[in-house]
Each structure stands twice: as C-alpha cells, then as structure tokens.
C-alpha positions in Angstrom: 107.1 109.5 106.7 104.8 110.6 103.9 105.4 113.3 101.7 102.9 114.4 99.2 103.7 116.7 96.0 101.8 118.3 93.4 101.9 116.7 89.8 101.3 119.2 87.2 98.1 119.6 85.4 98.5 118.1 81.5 101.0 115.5 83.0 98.9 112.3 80.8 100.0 113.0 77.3 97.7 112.8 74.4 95.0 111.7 76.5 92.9 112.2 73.6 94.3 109.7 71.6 94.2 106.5 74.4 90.2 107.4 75.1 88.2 104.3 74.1 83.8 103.9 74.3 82.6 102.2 76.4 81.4 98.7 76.9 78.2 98.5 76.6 75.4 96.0 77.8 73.3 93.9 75.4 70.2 95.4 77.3 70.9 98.8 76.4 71.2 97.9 72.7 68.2 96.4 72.8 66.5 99.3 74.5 67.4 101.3 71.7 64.2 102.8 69.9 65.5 101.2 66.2 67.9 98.8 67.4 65.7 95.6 65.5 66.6 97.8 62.1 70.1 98.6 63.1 73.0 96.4 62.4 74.3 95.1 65.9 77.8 96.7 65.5 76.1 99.9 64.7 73.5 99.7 67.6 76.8 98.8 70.0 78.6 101.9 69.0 75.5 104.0 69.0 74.9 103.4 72.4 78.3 103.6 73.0 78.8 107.3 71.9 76.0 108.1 74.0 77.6 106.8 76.9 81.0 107.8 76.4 82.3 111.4 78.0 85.3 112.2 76.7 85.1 115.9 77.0 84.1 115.2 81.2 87.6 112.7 81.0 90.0 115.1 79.3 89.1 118.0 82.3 89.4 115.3 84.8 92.9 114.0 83.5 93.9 117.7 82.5 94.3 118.5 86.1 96.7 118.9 88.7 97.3 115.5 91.0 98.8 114.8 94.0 101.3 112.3 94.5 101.9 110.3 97.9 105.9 108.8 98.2 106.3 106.9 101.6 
C-alpha cells in the first residue's frame, strides 16, 4: 500500500544560499547586443542573470510537498 503525506512548506533550508545561474549556451552570448566588447566571463554571467529565476525557484521550493512511502 501507498501512503502519501504532506511535507511542510519551507522544508529546503536556506534555499537561497544553494541557488546557482544558469548554464548558458555559447549562442546566447554571442547574441548578446555588445557581447564583441564584453569580456567572455562577463557576457556569460550577463546572460546568465537574465536567465536565472531565483525569485520563481524560492516560491516553488517554499511550498508544501507531498511525499509518497510504499
């Protein structure tokens, strides 16, 4: 039998602090409008911090879960 429980919201600690950007594709830097006067590193993490929703993936691992034990 299955039994399912509720896993209370906030239950990831410091979730703020694991967070990393994004990888990001070589193609996207380069579609960057001043990515030739950028250095690389900097265009990476540019577009990387565009990308990246950290606000979206704290809500998301804020909340409540369930949990499935067989």
């Amino acid at each position: 039998m299955v039994s399912q429980r509720e896993v209370p919201a906030g239950h990831v600690q410091n979730v703020g602090e694991n967070l990393v950007l994004p990888d990001v594709d070589r193609r996207a830097v380069r579609g960057l409008k001043f990515s030739a006067a950028l250095p690389e590193r900097l265009a990476v993490a540019t577009v990387a911090a565009r990308l990246a929703d950290f606000e979206g993936a704290c809500s998301v691992l804020g909340e409540p879960t369930l949990q499935y034990d067989s």
